[in-house]
N, C-alpha and C positions, 0 to 999 in steps of 0.2 A: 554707399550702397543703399540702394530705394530697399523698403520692408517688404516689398514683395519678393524680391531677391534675397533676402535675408529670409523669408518664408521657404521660396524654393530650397536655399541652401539646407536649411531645417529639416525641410521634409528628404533633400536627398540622403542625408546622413541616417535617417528610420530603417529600422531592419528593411529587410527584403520581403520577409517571411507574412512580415504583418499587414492584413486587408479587415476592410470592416465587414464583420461575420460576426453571426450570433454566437455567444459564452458557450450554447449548449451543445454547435457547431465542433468547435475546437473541443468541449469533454467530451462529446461524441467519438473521435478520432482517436484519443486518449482510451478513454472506456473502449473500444473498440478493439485497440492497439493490446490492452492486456486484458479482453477476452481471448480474441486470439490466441495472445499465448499461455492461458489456461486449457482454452480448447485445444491445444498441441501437445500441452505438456502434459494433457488430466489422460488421455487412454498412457504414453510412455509409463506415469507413476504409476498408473493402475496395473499394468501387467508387470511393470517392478515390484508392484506388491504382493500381485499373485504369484510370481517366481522365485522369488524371496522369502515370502513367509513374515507371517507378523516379526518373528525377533530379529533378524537381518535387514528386514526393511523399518526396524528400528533403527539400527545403527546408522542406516543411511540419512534417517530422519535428521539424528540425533548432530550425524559429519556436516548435516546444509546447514543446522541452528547454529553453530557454530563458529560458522565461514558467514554465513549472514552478517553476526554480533560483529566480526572484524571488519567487515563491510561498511556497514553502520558507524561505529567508531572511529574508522579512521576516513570519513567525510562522506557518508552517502547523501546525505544530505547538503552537500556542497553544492548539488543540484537546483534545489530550492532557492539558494542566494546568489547564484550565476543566475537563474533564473529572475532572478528580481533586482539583479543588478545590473545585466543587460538591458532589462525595460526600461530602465533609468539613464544609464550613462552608457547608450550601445557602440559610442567612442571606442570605449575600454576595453569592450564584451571580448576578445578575442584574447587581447593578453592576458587577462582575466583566469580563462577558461583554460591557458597552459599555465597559468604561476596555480591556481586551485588544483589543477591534474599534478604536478610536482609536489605540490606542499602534499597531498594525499598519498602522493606513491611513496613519500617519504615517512610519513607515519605507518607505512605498513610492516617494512621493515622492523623497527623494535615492537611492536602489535604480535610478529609472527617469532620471535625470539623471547616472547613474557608467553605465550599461549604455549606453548609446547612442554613444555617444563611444568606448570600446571595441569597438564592434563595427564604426564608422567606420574607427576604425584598424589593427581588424584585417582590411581591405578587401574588407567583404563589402559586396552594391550597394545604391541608394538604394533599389531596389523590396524589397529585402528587410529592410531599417531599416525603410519606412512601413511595411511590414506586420508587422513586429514590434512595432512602433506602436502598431498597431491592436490586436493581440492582447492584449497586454499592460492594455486595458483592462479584463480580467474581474477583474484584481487586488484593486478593489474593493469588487466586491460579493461575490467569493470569500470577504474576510474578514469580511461579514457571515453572510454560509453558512456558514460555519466553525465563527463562534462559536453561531450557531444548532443548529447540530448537535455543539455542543459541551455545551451545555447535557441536552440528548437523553441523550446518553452520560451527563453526570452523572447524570439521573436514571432510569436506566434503561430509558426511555421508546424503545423501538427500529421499535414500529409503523410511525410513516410514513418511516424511511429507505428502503424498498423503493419507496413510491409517489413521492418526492421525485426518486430515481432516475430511473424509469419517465417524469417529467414532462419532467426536462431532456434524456432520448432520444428522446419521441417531439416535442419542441421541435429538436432538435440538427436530425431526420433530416427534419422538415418545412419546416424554412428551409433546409438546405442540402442535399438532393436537388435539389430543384428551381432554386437557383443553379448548382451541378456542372452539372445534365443543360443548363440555357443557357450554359454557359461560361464560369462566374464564374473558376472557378479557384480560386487558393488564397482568395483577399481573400470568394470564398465560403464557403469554409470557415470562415474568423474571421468574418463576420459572424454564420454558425450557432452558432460557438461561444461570441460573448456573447449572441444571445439565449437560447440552454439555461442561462447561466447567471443572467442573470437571472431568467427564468422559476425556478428553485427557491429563489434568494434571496425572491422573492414570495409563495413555501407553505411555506419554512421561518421566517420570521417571527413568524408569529403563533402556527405549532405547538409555537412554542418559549417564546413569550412569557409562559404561564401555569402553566409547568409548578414553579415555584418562588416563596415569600412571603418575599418582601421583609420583613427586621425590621430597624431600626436600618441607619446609614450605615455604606457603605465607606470603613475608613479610613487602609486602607496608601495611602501616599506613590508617586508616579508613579516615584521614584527608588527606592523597594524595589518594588515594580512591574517596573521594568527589572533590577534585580538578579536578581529571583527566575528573572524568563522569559529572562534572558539565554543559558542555557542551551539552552532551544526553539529558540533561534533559532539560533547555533554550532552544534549536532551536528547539526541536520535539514540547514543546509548545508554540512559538512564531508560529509554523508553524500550530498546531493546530487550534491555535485559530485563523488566517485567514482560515483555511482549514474548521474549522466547525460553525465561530462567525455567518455563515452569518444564517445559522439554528436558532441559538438562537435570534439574532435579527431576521429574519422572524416571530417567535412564540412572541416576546414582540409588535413590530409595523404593522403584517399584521395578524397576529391570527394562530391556528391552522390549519386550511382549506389549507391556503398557505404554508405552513410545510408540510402535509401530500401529495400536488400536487406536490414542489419541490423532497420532501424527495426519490421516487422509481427513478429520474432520475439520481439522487446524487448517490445512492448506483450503477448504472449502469457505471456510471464516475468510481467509487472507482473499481469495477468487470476487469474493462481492464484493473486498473492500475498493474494484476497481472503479465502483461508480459513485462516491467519495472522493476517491483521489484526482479522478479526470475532471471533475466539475470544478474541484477546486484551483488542480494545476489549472484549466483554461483561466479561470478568474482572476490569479494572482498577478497575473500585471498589470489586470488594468484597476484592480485592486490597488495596488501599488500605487496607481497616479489617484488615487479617487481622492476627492475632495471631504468624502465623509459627511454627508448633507444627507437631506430626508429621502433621495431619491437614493442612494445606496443603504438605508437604514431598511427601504421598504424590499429591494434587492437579497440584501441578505435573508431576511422573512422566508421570502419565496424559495431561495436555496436551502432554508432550513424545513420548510413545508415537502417539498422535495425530497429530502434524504430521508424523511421521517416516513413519507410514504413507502418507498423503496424499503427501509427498515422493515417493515411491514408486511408485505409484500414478499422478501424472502422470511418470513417468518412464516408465515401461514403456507407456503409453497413447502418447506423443508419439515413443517411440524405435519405435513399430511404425506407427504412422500421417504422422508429417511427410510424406514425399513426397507420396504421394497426395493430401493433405489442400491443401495447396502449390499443385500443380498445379489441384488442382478450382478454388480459390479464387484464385490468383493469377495462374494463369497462368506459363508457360514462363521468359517476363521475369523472374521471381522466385524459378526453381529453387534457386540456392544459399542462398535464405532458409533450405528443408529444413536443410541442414547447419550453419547457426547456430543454429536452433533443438533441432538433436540434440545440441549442445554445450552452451546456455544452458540448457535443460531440468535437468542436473546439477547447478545452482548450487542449483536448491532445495532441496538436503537441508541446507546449511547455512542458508542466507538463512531456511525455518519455521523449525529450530533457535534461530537468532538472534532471529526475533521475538519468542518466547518468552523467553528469556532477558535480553534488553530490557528487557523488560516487568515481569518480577521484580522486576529493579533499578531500574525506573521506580516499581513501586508502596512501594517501599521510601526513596522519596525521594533515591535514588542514583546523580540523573541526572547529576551533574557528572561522573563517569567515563567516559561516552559522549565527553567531547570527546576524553581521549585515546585512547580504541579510534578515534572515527572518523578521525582525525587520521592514526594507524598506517597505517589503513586507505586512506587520500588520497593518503599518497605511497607507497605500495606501488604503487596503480592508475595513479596518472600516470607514474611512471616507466617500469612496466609498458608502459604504452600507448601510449607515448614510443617506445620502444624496440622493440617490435614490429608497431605498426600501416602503418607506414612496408614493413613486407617479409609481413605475413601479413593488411591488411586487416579488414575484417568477422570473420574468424575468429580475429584476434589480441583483440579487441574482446569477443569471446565469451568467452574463455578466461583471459584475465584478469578478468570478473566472476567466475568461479568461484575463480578465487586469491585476490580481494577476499572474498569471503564466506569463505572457508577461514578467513582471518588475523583477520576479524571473531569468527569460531566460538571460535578458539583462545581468545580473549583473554576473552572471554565466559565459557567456561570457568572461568577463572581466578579470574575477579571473581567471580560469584555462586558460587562455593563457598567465596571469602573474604566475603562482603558476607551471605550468607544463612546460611551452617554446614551446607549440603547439596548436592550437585551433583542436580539432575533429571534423569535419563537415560532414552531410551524402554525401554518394555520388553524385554526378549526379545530383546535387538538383534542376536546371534549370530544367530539362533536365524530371524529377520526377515530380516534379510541376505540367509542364507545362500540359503534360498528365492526369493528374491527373483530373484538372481543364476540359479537356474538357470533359473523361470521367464523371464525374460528371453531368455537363452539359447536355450531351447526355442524362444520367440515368432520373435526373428530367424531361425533356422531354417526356421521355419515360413514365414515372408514367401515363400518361391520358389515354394511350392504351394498357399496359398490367396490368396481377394482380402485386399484390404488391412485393409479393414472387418470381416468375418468374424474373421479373423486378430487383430487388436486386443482385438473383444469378451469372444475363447475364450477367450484368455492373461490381461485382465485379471479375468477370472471364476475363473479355475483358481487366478491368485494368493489372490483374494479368500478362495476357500475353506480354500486353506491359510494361512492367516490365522487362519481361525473355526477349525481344528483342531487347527493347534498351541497355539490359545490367546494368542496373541497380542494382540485385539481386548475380552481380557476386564477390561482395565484402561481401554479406552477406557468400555465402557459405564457404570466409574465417574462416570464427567461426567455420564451424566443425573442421578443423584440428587441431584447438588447444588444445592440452592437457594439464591440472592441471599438474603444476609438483609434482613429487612424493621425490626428494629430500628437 
């Protein structure tokens, strides 16, 4: 066989999915994908909150932290390694994607037989065990969505994440509007929330199912199978459980009330974290193949100039708008929400930071060092949270996420300029700051004399520009030119 034919044969075996298209293309689609369904999901929570009442739409808070953790633990993150092991061997990507959906469904099983008993003794009521119950059924077909959209990402195939989105909100807000407004209550809420997710288990199926040819059998062993993914599975919940303990310790040491104040600012933290995640899912395969030379050293730069701006940018957005925004939306009941959200807003310069840097060391095959940062990270926050939520509340809860992401940053640091040969650092970051700070400055000032809206727009406009003139922005527009390779 001539090597040209040997080329074609190569290239015909390449996802379907994958074109050459700029990085920011594909986060684009991503980020897009879960605004969307923020923008779907943010009015449904929001009049769950005003019909419910801070202490009931505590509880609900408290049922999703819960079912997430069992999420997480037993492989949400199986996504990420179908994801980067599809771009590698897309032979495989199919059988792959049912032995990872099986090996998950099968950890959820004893996951959901150790949580229940625990949560009996640590004496929370029968009505909120059944309805942890009940929730807890989306477990299932979550992990076929997963790996449905796991597949997606390997091949870079990002089109229908925005509409898949879109299906399970306008499913979410169809069944459970209409139980909220008759008085379901929470048990309406979980019913919404499995059919939303069945309904995109149903459209992610099949748009996933032809996106890879199958050659030859899978034939790693179910026991290097679990070695491999063991990893997935320990840091997504070591990181969980700083990411959501401080929830469930809020509901055991400060009650409901302080669950349902924290909980709307918490989900507003998780809503930004979508343009981090999109940037970094689009990267990660071709990440994966990267050779690791100057030209991806100055790459990462720019993705970390990027996140750093954005950081920024909702900081000064949310430190001149929370109150007002608070009150339109939630109403008086929920004023001190504002001041968790002026607090948790901060944790983002580190938490995009860390995404990135993550992800580095994830396409580098150097996930094993994620258990001990998140590890560090775990008993930092519990003790944390131990320690002060008992005398400072919601606001102790606040503030110790942002020390959790500090200690995550450090360590990160550390590793990828041992594990890479280069640290990524934003640009101009004096230079960004310093601006930044005074804008800010200027804006809170300004809050006495104009409206609140007004006031937001000016400030994040003023920053924008000086942005585009000191040059700061001119390493971002390196991301468009990059294209996914297509060999």
């Amino acid at each position: 066989m001539s090597s040209s034919a040997s080329r074609v044969d190569s290239l015909a075996v390449q996802t379907k999915g994958e074109q050459a298209h700029s990085v920011l293309s594909g986060a684009a689609r991503f980020f897009s994908a879960q605004t969307i369904r923020r923008l779907v999901r943010w009015p449904f929570l929001l009049m769950a909150a005003r019909v419910l009442g801070p202490e009931l739409f505590g509880v609900y808070a408290f049922l999703i932290a819960v079912v997430e953790m069992l999420a997480v633990v037993s492989g949400q993150g199986f996504a990420d390694y179908l994801a980067r092991e599809s771009a590698k061997f897309p032979h495989s990507a199919r059988r792959l994607s049912i032995r990872l959906t099986q090996l998950r469904c099968f950890y959820i099983v004893p996951l959901l037989a150790i949580t229940f008993p625990v949560l009996f003794v640590a004496g929370y009521s029968p009505s909120v065990l059944i309805s942890a119950a009940c929730l807890s059924l989306i477990l299932f077909p979550r992990a076929v969505f997963d790996s449905a959209q796991g597949l997606m990402r390997g091949a870079n195939h990002w089109g229908p994440f925005p509409w898949l989105e879109l299906l399970q909100g306008v499913v979410l807000l169809g069944v459970g509007v209409p139980l909220l407004l008759r008085g379901s209550g929470i048990r309406g809420l979980i019913w919404a929330e499995i059919a939303s997710t069945l309904s995109g288990v149903a459209a992610a199926v099949p748009l996933s199912a032809g996106l890879f040819q199958e050659i030859g059998a899978y034939e790693v062993s179910w026991k290097k199978l679990v070695q491999g993914t063991l990893t997935f599975n320990i840091f997504p919940l070591i990181v969980n459980l700083y990411d959501r303990l401080d929830v469930i310790l809020l509901s055991k040491l400060a009650g409901s009330v302080a669950v349902g104040i924290y909980a709307t600012p918490y989900r507003v933290l998780g809503t930004l974290q979508c343009l981090p995640a999109g940037l970094m899912a689009a990267l990660l395969p071709s990440l994966s193949r990267s050779r690791w030379d100057y030209r991806e050293s100055k790459r990462c730069g720019d993705v970390m100039t990027l996140l750093y701006v954005a950081a920024l940018i909702s900081i000064l957005g949310t430190m001149l708008l929370a109150d007002r925004m608070v009150l339109l939306l939630l109403g008086r009941d929920y004023m001190e929400s504002a001041l968790v959200l002026k607090i948790l807003i901060w944790a983002t310069i580190p938490m995009f930071l860390n995404f990135a840097l993550n992800m580095f060391l994830l396409a580098r095959s150097r996930e094993k060092v994620f258990l001990r940062t998140a590890f560090v990270c775990l008993v930092v926050n519990v003790i944390a949270n131990l320690i002060l939520i008992p005398h400072f509340s919601y606001v102790a809860a606040a503030g110790v996420t942002i020390i959790t992401e500090l200690v995550l940053l450090v360590q990160n640091v550390f590793l990828v300029r041992g594990n890479l040969g280069f640290l990524p650092m934003p640009g101009k970051f004096i230079r960004t700051s310093t601006g930044f700070l005074l804008v800010l400055g200027a804006g809170l000032t300004a809050m006495q004399h104009l409206p609140a809206f007004v006031n937001a727009v000016a400030f994040v406009m003023v920053f924008a520009f000086y942005l585009y003139i000191s040059g700061s922005t001119s390493s971002i527009a390196g991301l468009t030119k990059y294209a996914l390779p297509t060999e």
